[in-house]
C-alpha positions in Angstrom: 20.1 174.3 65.9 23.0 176.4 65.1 22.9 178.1 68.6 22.7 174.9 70.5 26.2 173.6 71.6 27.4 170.7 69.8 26.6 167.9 72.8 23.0 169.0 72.8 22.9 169.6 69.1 23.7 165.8 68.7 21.5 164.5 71.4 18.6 166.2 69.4 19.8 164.7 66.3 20.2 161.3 67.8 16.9 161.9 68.9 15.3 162.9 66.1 17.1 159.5 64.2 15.1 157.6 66.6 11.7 158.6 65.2 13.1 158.0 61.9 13.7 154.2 62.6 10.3 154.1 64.1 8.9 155.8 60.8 11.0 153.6 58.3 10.0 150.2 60.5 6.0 151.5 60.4 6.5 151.6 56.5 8.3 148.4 56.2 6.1 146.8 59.0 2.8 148.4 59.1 1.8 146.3 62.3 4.6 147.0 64.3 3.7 148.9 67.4 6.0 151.2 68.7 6.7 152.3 72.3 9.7 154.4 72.5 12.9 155.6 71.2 15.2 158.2 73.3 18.8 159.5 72.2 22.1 157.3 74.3 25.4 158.0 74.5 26.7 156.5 71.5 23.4 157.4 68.8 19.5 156.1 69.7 17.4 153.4 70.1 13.5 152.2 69.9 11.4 149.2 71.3 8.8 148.0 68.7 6.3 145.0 69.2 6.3 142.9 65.9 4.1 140.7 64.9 6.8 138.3 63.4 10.6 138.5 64.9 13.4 140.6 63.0 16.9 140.1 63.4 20.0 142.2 62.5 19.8 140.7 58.6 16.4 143.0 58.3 18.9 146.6 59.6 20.1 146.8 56.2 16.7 147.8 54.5 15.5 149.5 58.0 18.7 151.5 57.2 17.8 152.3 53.3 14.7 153.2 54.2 15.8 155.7 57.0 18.1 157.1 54.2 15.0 157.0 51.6 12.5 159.1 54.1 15.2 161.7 55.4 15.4 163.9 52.7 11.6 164.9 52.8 11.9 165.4 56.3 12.4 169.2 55.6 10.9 170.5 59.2 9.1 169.4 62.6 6.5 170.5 64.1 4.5 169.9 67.2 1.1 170.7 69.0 -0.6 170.0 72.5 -3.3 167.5 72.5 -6.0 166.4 74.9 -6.0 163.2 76.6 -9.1 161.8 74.6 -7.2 163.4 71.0 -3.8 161.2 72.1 -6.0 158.2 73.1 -8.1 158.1 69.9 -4.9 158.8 67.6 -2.7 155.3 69.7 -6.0 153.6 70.0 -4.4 150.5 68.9 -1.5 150.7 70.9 -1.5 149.9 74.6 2.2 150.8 75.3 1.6 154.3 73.9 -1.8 154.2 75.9 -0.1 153.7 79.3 2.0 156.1 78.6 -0.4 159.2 77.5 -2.3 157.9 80.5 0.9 158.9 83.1 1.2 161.7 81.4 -1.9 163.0 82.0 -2.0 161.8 85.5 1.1 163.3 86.5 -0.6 167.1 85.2 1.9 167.5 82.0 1.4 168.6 78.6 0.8 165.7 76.0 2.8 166.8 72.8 2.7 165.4 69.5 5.9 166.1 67.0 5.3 165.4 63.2 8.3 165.4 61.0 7.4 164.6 57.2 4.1 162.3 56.8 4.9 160.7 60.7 4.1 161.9 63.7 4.8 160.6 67.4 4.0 160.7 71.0 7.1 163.2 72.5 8.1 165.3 75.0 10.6 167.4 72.0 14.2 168.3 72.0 14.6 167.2 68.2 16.6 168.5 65.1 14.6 171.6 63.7 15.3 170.5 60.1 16.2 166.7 59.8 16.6 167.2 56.3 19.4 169.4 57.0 20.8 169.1 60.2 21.5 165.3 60.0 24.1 164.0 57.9 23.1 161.0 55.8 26.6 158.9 56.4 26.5 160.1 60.8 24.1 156.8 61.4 24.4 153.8 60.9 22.1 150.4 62.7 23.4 148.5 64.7 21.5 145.5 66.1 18.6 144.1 67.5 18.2 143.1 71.0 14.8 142.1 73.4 13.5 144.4 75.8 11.3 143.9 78.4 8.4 147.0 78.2 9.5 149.6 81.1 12.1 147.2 81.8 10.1 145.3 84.1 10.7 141.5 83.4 7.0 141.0 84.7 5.5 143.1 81.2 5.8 141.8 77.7 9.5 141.4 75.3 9.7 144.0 72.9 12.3 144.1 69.9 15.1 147.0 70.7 16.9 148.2 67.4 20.1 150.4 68.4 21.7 152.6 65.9 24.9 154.6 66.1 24.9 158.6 65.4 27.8 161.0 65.5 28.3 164.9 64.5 29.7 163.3 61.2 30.8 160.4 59.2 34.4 160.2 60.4 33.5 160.6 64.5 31.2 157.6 63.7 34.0 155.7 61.5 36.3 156.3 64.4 33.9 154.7 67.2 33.2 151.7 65.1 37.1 151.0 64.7 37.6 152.3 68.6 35.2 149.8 69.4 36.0 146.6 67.5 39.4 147.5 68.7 37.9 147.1 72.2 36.2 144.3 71.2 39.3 142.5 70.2 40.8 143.3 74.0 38.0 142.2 76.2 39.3 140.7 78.7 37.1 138.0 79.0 38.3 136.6 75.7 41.8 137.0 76.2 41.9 135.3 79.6 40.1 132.3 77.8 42.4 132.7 74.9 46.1 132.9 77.3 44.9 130.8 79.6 44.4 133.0 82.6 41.5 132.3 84.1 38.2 130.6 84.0 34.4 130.6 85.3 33.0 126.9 86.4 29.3 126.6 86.3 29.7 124.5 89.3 31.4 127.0 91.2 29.0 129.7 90.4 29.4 133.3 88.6 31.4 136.0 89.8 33.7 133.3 91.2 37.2 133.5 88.7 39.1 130.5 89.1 42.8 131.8 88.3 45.1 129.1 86.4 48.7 128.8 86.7 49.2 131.7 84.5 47.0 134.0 85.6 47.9 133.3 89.2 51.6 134.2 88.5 50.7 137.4 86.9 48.5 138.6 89.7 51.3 137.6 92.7 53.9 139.2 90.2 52.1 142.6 90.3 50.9 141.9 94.3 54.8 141.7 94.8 55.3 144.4 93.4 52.9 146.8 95.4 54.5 145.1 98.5 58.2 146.1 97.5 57.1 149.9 96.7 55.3 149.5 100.1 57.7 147.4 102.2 60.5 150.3 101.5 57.8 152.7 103.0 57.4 151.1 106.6 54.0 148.8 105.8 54.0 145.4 107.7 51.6 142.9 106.5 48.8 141.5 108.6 46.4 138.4 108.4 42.4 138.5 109.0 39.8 135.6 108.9 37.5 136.2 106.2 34.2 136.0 108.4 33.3 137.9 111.7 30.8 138.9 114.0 27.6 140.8 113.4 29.0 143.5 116.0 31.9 144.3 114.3 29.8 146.0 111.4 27.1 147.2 113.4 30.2 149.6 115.2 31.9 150.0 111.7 28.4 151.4 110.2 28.7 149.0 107.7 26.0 146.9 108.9 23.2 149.8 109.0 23.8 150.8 105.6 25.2 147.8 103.4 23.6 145.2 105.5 21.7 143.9 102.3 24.8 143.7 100.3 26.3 141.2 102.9 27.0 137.7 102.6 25.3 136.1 106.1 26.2 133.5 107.8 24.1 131.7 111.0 26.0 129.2 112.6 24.6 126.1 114.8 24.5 127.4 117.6 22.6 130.7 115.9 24.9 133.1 116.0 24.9 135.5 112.7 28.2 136.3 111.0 29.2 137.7 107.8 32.0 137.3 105.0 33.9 140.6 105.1 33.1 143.3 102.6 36.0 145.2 103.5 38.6 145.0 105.9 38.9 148.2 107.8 37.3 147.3 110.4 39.3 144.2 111.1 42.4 146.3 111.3 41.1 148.8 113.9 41.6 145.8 116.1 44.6 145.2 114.9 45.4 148.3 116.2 43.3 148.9 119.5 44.8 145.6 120.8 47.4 147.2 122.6 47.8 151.1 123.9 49.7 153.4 121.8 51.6 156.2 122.8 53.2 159.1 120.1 56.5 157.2 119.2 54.2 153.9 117.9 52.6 156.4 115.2 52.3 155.8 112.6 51.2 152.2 111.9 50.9 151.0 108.9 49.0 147.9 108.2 48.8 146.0 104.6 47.6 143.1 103.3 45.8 141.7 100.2 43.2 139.4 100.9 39.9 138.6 99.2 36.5 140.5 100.1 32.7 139.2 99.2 30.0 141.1 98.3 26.2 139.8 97.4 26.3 141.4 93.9 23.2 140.8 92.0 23.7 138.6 89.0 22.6 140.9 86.4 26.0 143.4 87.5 28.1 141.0 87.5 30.6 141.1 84.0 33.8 138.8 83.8 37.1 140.6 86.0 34.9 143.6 86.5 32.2 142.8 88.8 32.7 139.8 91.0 31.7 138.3 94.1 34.6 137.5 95.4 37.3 140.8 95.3 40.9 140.3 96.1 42.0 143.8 97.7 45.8 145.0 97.8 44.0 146.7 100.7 46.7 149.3 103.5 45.7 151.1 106.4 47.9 153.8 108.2 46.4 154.8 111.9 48.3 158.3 112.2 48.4 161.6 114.0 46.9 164.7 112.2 50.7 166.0 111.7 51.3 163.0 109.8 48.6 163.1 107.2 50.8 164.6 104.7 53.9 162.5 104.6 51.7 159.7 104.9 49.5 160.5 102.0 52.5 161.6 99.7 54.5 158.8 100.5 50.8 156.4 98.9 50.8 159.5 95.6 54.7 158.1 95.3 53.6 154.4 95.2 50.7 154.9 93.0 52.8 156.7 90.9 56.0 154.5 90.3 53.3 151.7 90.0 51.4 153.0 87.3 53.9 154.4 85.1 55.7 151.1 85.3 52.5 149.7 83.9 52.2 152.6 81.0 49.6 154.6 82.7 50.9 157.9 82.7 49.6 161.4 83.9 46.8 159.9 86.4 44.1 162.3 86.4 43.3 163.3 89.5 39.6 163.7 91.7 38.7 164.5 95.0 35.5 162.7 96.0 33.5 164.4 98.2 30.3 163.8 100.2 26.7 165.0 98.9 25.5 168.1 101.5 21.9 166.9 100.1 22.3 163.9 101.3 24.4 163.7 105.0 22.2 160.5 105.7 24.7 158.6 103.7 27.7 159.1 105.9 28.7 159.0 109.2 30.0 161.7 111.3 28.7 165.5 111.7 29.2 168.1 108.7 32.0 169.7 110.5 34.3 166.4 110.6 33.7 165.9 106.9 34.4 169.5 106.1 38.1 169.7 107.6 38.8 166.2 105.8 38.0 167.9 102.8 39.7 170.7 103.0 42.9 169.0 104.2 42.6 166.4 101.2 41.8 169.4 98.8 45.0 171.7 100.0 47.5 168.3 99.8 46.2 168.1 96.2 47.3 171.9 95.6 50.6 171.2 97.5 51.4 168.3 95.2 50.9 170.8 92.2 47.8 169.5 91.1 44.9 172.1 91.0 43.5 170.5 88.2 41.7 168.1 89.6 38.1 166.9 89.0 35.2 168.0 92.2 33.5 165.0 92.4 30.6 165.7 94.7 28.6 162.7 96.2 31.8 160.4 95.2 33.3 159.6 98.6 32.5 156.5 100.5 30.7 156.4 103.7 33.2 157.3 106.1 35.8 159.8 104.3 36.5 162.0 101.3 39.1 160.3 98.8 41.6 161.2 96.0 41.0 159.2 93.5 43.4 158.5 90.6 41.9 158.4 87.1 43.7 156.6 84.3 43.4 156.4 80.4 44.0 153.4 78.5 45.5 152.8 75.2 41.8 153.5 73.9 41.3 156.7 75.6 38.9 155.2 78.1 39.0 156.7 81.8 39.2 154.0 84.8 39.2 154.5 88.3 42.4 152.8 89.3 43.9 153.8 93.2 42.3 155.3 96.1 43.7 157.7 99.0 41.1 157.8 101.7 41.2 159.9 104.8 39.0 159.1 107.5 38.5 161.1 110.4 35.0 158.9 111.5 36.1 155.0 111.6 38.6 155.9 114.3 35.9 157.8 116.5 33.6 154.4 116.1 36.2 152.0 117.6 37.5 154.3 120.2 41.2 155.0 118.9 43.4 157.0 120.7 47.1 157.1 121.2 49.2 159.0 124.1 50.2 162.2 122.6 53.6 163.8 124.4 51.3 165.9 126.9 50.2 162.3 128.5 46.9 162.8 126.8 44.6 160.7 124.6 44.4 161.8 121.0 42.6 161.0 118.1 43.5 158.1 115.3 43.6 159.4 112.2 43.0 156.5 109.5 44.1 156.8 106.0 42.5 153.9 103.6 44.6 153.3 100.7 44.5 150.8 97.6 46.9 150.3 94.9 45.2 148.3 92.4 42.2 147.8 94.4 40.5 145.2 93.1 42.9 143.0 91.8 40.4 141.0 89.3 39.0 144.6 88.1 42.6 145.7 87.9 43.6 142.4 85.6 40.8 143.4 83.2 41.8 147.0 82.7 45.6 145.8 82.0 44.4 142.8 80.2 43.0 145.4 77.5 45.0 148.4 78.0 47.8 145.8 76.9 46.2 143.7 74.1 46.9 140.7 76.3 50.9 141.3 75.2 52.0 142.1 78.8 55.7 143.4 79.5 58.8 141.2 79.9 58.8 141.2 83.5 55.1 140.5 84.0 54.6 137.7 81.0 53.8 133.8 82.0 56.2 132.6 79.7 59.1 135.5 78.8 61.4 133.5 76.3 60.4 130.5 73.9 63.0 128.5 72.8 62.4 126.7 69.2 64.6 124.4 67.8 64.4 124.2 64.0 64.5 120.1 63.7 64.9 117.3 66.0 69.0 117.6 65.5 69.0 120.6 67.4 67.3 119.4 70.2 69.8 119.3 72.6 71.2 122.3 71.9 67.7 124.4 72.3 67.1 122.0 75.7 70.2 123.3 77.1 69.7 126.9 76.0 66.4 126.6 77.6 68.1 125.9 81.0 70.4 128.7 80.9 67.6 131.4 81.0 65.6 129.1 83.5 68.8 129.4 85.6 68.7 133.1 85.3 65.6 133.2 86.6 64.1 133.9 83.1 60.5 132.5 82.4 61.6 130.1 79.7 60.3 127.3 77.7 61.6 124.9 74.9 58.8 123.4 71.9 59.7 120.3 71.2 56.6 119.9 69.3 57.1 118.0 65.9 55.2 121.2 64.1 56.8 123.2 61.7 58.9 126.1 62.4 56.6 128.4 61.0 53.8 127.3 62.7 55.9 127.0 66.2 56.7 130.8 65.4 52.6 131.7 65.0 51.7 129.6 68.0 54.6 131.4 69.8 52.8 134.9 68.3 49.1 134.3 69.3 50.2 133.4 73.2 51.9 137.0 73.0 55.2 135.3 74.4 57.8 138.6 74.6 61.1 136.9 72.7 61.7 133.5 71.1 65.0 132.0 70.1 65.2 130.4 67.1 68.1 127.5 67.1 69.3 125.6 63.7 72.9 124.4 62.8 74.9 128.1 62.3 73.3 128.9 65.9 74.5 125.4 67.1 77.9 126.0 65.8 78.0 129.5 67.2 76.8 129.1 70.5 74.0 131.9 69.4 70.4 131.9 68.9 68.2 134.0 66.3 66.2 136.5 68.3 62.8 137.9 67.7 61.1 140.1 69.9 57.0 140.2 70.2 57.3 144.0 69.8 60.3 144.7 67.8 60.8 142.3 65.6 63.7 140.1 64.2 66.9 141.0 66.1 69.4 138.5 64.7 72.3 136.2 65.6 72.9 137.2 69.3 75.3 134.8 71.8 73.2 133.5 74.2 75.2 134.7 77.3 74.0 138.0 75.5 70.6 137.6 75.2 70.2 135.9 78.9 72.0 139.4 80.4 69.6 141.3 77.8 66.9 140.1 78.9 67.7 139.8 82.2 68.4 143.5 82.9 64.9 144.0 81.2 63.0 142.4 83.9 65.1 143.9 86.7 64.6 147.2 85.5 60.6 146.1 84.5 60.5 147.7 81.0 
């Protein structure tokens, strides 16, 4: 073990804890039957069929007894048995049978490890001494969950028990808190809890209904990508949100995502589809008139939504949907123009995120899979030079750091792709800079070059956010829900301390309305202290507190959601305070 490096060290420790659940269950439940037990990402798990159900109450003494039977697990050892040897050993235990039975089928060795008094059905890679090599406060239970066997639906429920393992106790003390911490920002509980959106039954899942709220954030941050783009040359266009068979079948989206599709026959039999995407839409755009040299290059944006038949196990709140609302940009370009017009995107997607708090983007180049060509269209060749020009821009910018992500590009292009982290260290895919040298060749795109010759389109794919429902759940959680001045519902709440100062909190509250600040006044008979916690738990950035000094001052008492109490300010103060706060977006 000490020569191993430490990621495979831990997956054989993990992987040895997961025979030490299934020893410690056999001892508390002699008729369990287990199947099996593998190392994960974040510590192990195993599938046992009990006779009577467990539930997470019954971890705790699972757990003592893993703790009770580790010490005397001082060694492992392992041998190679015969079919008939494994069968006889399982012979009450189907699940193990099925699988000594493939085993043998498929020509491979059937193994047995024993650590201490237990021994199991494996294929190895386990901690050499338990005993020693596991540390008693790295693990820790987790909960119980149903399996199907194999995970096919059609086979029997078993009883999954995950448990948590780390190199040591305080990597394992740090994912719990990382993790509650994450638990606390999931998005789909603080869009239920601030209002932002909801799911209807009726409606269907993967189908967000956006409120009020949650609508003004999303056109607030839309707005935004158009202003960085608008100052860049984009014009906005409009396309239906169904089409014609033919338009995919010449895309190539048809042949290979034809299953992913949303269909539509119409009375008089003809098959359409929602869009997926809307590239191919805006090659018409383009080929509906003939472009010479001084048209290029056009630049095309619009955010509009998408559908794709997901399949209802994938979908998950914001993250997965059916219905995907794309700040979606396509630039048709000559070959000398890739460069400005793929720096002048890196500038937008830089201002953007940086305004949000995501800083240092990480950055990848997706590439195709040489393994697999069948995946993409055009020849080797065209996919070779559009690599190579993405991979020297990436130099040019100054980033040679980035990540070779082979097999990560999209049917018809290589991509940069920018990677973000979140205030919990997790890494998201966020934008998207695609070049495409195929689409163009599909539609027939040319333009006049100066020579009075047809050239080829270039077509660079580019998304800000993306998807803007995926994009509202990563800033839902990177920001506890406590968005920034400028992008908050609600900016300022005004709260008057009685009813006598009423009028004087109702005219305050028009004042920043008629600065174009996001105001409010509670005139709710609650207390002031519990106006002040309500205020707190919908995140609202500043409230104004107004009582009889601030009447007879012509001030308010500021607080600020992130700073705390500022004072007595005059309120023609605080209106350019906060004013130049959302102008400038901090």
């Amino acid at each position: 073990m000490k020569d191993l490096e430490p990621s495979k060290k831990l997956a054989y420790q993990r992987h040895s804890l997961a025979h030490l659940l299934a020893a410690a269950v056999l001892q508390l439940y002699p008729d369990a039957k287990p199947t099996i037990g593998p190392a994960i990402d974040t510590g192990f798990y195993y599938d046992f069929q009990f006779s009577t159900p467990i539930s997470d109450k019954d971890l705790v003494a699972i757990e003592k007894k893993m703790r009770q039977i580790l010490p005397t697990w001082e060694k492992s050892t392992n041998k190679e048995v015969s079919e008939a040897e494994a069968k006889k050993l399982y012979a009450d235990n189907p699940f193990k049978l099925e699988l000594i039975h493939e085993i043998a089928t498929a020509g491979e060795h059937i193994t047995l490890y024993t650590f201490g008094e237990f021994t199991d059905l494996c294929r190895g890679g386990h901690a050499t001494n338990p005993a020693q090599d596991i540390a008693a406060d790295a693990f820790k239970l987790d909960r119980v969950a149903g399996a199907y066997w194999r995970g096919d639906a059609t086979k029997p429920m078993l009883t999954r028990i995950y448990g948590l393992a780390f190199a040591n106790k305080q990597a394992l003390d740090a994912y719990i808190h990382e993790r509650s911490e994450a638990e606390k920002r999931d998005h789909k509980k603080l869009g239920k809890e601030l209002g932002l959106f909801v799911f209807s039954p009726l409606v269907g899942p993967g189908l967000p209904l956006w409120t009020p709220k949650g609508t003004l954030i999303r056109e607030l941050l839309n707005d935004y990508v158009w202003e960085l783009r608008k100052a860049r040359g984009y014009s906005k266009v409009t396309i239906p949100h169904i089409t014609k068979k033919d338009l995919y079948e010449t895309s190539g989206h048809w042949k290979k995502f034809s299953e992913e599709l949303f269909k539509i026959t119409t009375r008089e039999k003809k098959l359409y589809a929602l869009k997926p995407m809307n590239c191919p839409h805006h090659t018409q755009i383009f080929a509906a008139a003939p472009r010479s040299y001084r048209d290029m290059p056009q630049r095309y944006c619009e955010t509009t939504m998408v559908y794709r038949d997901e399949q209802s196990g994938e979908l998950s709140g914001l993250s997965r949907v059916l219905s995907i609302t794309q700040d979606d940009a396509h630039v048709f370009c000559r070959k000398n123009q890739i460069e400005q017009e793929v720096f002048a995107i890196w500038d937008i997607i830089d201002t953007f995120y940086s305004t949000l708090g995501f800083k240092n983007l990480r950055i990848r180049l997706s590439r195709h899979d040489p393994e697999h060509f069948e995946k993409y269209l055009g020849t080797p060749d065209i996919w070779h030079d559009a690599e190579q020009q993405l991979s020297a821009l990436i130099k040019k910018r100054g980033r040679s750091d980035f990540i070779d992500g082979v097999g990560e590009a999209a049917m018809y292009g290589p991509k940069i792709d920018f990677i973000a982290t979140d205030s919990l260290g997790r890494t998201l895919q966020v934008a998207t800079i695609q070049l495409d040298f195929n689409m163009p060749k599909n539609f027939n795109l040319t333009y006049v070059n100066e020579e009075g010759k047809k050239d080829d389109v270039v077509m660079i794919h580019c998304a800000i956010m993306g998807s803007i429902e995926r994009f509202m759940a990563t800033v839902l959680e990177h920001t506890a829900g406590a968005f920034p001045l400028w992008l908050s519902p609600v900016q300022a709440r005004v709260i008057p301390i009685s009813e006598a100062h009423h009028t004087v909190a109702t005219k305050a509250t028009a004042k920043l309305v008629a600065a174009g600040i996001r105001a409010e006044l509670d005139a709710s008979d609650e207390s002031l202290g519990k106006k002040i916690r309500t205020t707190k738990l919908e995140k609202i950035p500043y409230w104004l507190v107004i009582g009889d000094k601030e009447c007879a001052t012509a001030t308010a008492t500021l607080e600020s959601r992130d700073r705390g109490q500022i004072g007595s300010v005059p309120l023609e103060k605080i209106v350019g305070q906060l004013s130049d706060e959302i102008k400038n977006k901090i």
